[in-house]
C-alpha positions in Angstrom: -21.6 0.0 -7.4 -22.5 3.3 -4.8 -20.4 0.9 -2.0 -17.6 0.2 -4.8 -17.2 4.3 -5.7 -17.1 5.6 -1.9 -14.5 2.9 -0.9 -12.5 3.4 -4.3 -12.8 7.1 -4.3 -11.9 7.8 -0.5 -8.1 5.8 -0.8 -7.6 7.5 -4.4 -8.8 11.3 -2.6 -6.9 10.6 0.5 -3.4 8.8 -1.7 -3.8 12.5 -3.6 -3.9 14.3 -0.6 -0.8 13.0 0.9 1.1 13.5 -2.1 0.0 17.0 -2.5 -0.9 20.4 -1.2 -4.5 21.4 -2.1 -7.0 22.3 0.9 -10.1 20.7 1.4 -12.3 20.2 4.2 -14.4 17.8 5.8 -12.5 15.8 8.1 -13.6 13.8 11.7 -13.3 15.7 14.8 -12.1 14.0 17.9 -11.2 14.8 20.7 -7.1 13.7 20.4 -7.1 16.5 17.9 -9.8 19.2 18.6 -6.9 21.6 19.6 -4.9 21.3 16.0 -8.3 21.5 14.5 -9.0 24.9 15.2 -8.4 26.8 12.0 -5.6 29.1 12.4 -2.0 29.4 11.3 0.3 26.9 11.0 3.1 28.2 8.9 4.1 30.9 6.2 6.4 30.2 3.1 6.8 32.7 0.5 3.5 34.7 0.2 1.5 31.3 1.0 0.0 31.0 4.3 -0.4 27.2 5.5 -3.3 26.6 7.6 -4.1 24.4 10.5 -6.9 22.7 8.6 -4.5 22.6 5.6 -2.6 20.6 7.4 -4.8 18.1 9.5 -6.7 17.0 7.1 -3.4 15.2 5.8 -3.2 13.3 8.7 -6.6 12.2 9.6 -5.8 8.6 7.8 -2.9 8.1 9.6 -4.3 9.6 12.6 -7.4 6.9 12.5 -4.3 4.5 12.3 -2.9 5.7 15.3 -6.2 6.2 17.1 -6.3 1.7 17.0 -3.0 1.2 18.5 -2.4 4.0 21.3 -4.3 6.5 23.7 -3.5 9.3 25.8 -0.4 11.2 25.8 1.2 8.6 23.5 -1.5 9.2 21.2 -1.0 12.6 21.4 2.7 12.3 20.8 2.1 10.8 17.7 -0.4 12.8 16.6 2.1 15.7 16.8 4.9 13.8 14.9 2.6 13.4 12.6 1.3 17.0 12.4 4.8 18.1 12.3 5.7 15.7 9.4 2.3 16.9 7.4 3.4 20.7 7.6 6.8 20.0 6.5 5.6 18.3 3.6 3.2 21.0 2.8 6.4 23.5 3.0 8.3 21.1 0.7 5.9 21.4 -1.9 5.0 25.3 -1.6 9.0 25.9 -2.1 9.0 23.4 -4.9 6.2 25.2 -7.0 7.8 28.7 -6.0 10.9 28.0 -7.5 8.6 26.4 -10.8 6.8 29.8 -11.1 9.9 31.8 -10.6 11.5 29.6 -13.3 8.3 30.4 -15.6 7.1 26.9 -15.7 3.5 26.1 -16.9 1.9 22.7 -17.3 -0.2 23.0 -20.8 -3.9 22.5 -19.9 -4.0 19.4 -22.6 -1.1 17.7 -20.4 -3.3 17.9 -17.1 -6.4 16.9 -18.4 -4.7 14.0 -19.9 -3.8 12.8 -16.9 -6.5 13.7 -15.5 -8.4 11.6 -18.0 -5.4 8.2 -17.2 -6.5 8.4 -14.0 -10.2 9.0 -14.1 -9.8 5.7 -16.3 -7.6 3.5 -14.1 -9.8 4.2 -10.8 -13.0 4.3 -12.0 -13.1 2.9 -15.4 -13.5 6.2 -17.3 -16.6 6.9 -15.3 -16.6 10.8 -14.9 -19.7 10.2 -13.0 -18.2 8.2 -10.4 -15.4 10.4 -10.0 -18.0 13.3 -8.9 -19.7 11.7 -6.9 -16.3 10.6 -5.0 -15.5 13.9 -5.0 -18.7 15.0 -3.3 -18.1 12.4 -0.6 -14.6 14.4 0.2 -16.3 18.0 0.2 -14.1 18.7 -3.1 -15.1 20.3 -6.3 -13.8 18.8 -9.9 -11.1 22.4 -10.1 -9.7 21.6 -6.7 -9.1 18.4 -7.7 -7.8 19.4 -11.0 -5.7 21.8 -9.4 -4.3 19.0 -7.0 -3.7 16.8 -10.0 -1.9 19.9 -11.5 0.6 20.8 -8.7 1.3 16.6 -8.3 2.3 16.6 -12.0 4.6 19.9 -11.3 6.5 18.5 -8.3 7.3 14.9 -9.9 8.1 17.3 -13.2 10.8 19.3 -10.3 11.9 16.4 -8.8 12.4 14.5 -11.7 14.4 17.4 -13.2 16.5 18.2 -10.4 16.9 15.3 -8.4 15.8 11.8 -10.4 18.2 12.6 -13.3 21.0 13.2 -11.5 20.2 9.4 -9.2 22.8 6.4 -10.6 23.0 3.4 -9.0 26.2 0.8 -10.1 26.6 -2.9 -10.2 29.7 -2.0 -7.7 27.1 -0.2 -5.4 24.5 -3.2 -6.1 26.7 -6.1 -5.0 28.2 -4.2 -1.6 24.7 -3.9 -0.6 24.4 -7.6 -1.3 27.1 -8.6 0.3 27.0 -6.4 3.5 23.2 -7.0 4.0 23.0 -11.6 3.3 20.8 -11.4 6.1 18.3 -9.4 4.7 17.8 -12.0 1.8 17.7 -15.4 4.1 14.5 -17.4 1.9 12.7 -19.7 4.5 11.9 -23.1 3.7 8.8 -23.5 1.3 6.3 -26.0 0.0 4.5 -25.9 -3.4 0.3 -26.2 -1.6 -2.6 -27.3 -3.5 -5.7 -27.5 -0.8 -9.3 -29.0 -1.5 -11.6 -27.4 1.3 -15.3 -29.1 2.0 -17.6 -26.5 3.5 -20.9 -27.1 4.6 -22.0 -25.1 1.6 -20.6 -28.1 -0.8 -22.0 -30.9 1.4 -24.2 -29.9 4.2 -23.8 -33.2 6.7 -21.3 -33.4 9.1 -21.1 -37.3 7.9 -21.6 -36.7 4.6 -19.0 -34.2 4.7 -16.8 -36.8 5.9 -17.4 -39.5 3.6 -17.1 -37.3 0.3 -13.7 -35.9 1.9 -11.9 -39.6 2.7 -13.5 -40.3 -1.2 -11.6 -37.7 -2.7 -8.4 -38.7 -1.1 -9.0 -41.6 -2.2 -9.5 -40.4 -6.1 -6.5 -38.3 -5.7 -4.3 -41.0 -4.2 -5.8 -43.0 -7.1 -4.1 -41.0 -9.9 -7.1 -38.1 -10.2 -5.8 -35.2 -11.2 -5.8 -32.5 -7.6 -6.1 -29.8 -9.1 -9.3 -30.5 -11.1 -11.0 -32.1 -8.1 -10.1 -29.4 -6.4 -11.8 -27.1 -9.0 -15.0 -29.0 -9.2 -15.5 -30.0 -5.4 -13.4 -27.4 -3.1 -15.0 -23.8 -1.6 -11.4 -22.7 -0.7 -10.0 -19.3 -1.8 -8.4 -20.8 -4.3 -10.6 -23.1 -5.8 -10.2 -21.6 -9.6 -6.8 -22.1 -9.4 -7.5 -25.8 -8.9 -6.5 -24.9 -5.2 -2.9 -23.7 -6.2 -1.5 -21.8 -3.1 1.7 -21.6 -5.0 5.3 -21.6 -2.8 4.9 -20.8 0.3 6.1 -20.6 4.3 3.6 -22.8 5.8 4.5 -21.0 9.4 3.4 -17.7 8.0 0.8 -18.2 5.8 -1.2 -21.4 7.1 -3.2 -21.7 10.3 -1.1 -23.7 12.8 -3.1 -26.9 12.0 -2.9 -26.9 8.2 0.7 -25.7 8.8 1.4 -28.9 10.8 -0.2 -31.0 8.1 1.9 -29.3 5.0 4.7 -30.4 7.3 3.6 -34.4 7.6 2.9 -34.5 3.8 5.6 -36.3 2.3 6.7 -34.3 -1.3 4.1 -35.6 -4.0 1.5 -36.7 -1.2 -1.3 -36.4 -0.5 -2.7 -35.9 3.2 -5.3 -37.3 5.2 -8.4 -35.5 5.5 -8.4 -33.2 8.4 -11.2 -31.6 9.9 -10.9 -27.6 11.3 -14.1 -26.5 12.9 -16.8 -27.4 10.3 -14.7 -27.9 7.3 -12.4 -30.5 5.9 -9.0 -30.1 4.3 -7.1 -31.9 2.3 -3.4 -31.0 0.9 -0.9 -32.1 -1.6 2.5 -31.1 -1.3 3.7 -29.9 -4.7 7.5 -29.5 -4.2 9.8 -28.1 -1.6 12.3 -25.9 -1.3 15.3 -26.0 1.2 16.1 -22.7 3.2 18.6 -20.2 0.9 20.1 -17.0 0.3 18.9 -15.7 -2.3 20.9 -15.2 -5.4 22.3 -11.7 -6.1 20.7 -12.2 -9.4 17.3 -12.9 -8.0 17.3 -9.1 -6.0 19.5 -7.3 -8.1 16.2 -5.7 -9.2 14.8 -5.1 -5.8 18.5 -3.7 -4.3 18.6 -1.4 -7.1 15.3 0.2 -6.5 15.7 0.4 -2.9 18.9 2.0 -3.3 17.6 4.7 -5.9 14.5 5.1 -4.0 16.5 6.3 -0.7 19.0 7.8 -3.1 16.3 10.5 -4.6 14.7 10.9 -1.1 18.2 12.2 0.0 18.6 14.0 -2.9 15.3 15.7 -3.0 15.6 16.8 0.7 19.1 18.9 0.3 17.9 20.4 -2.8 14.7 21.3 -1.3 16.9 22.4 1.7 18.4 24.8 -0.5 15.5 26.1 -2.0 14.6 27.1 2.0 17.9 28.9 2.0 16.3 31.6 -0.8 13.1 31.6 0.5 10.7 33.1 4.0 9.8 30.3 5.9 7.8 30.6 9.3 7.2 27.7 11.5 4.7 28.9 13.9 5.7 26.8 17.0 3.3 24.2 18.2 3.0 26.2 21.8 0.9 29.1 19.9 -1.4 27.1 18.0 
């Protein structure tokens, strides 16, 4: 349960993080970014100052990300893209809850800890305990967390009111974005998979293995059902699905030799037993489908979202642009950090 909470908690703290502005400390020191990770000055809006740690601890995940793929100076390149990216985001949102106070917003306290409750139950299963001691992990109290949850809950209420409402996307706008963008919606081939998988756990001699593998091809090929031998004898992934891989790209989603054998498999068939390192696998081709475009009316829901997602993005930059017309803003340059 411990291992559960610290894995749970540190993507839910660091998700909140991102998507907010509150300070809190404890992040990794390396060497890529000792320099931003002395504490000073990193920006003033308003009568808020922004700090350097304010700002690096927002991009410690993505800097861990970075830190897998690249080194040297095209580490540090990124690093400052995404340093630069983190304090614009933290400007964002100090201009957004300026013009809320100036407005004479206020969240009621019942509305926060209402959410605050939604999502104490959704992550951690109402366990307030859990929550602390994910908190503790992160070098946060319960308030500064609160208070994160608080000024989340005010931008999406700003945003919402002043960008989201405002966001229409037509059928018209829909179907050019079909029809300009076919490519986009190409469907490869795909076969309906069921796979039984002997492990040495189910039958621990090589031989044995063997001979209880070319048995059940037999059964199947003898009118058994697949999917409950499947079921009963396989230790694949998907064993409680009766070894139901559903439609897929073989290509993508198979090892090249299992690939290769949905291939062979005649539609309705069942294959030979194969043997992959210590296993055996067997595989029933359910159905196929030929390559296609997909229908308009099978991503009209997907276009429409995408469309209104990059719609509000523009949307909520120009107003937020405007806001910084009204308001002090300092970016202290890179050079004198």
């Amino acid at each position: 349960m411990g291992m559960r909470v610290k894995a749970i908690g540190r993507i839910f703290l660091v998700t909140m993080v991102l998507l907010t502005t509150a300070t809190v400390g404890g992040s990794t020191q390396t060497n890529e970014v000792e320099r931003m990770r002395v504490d000073g000055v990193a920006a003033y809006v308003n009568e808020h100052v922004i700090t350097l740690s304010e700002v690096t601890v927002l991009i410690e995940p993505v800097r861990r990300q970075l830190a897998q793929t690249y080194r040297g100076e095209a580490l540090q390149e990124r690093l400052r893209e995404a340093f630069d990216n983190a304090l614009n985001t933290v400007v964002d949102r100090y201009l957004v809850l300026d013009a809320y106070e100036k407005q004479g917003g206020r969240l009621p306290d019942w509305a926060v800890d209402n959410r605050a409750d939604e999502m104490i139950e959704d992550l951690f299963g109402g366990d307030r305990e859990a929550l602390m001691r994910a908190l503790k992990l992160e070098k946060m109290t319960y308030e500064e967390w609160r208070e994160t949850l608080e000024r989340q809950m005010i931008v999406q209420s700003m945003r919402g009111a002043n960008v989201d409402q405002y966001v229409q996307i037509t059928p018209g706008r829909v179907r050019a974005y079909y029809e300009g963008h076919v490519d986009e919606f190409q469907q490869p081939a795909q076969v309906h998979v069921r796979m039984l998988v002997l492990t040495p756990e189910q039958v621990s001699g090589h031989v044995e293995r063997k001979q209880r593998a070319e048995e059940l091809v037999r059964r199947t090929r003898g009118g058994e059902d697949f999917g409950s031998l499947a079921t009963q004898f396989s230790g694949g992934s998907h064993a409680a699905d009766g070894g139901d891989w559903g439609w897929i790209d073989p290509a993508r989603e198979l090892r090249s030799e299992l690939a290769r054998l949905a291939e062979a498999t005649a539609t309705g068939q069942v294959s030979e037993a194969v043997k992959i390192a210590e296993n055996f696998y067997i595989l029933k081709a359910e159905g196929r489908r030929e390559a296609a475009v997909a229908s308009l009316g099978d991503v009209y829901s997907q276009i429409e979202r995408s469309l209104r997602q990059k719609a509000i993005q523009s949307g909520y930059a120009i107003w937020v642009a405007r806001l910084k017309e009204d308001a002090f803003v300092k970016i202290i340059p890179p050079e004198s950090i």
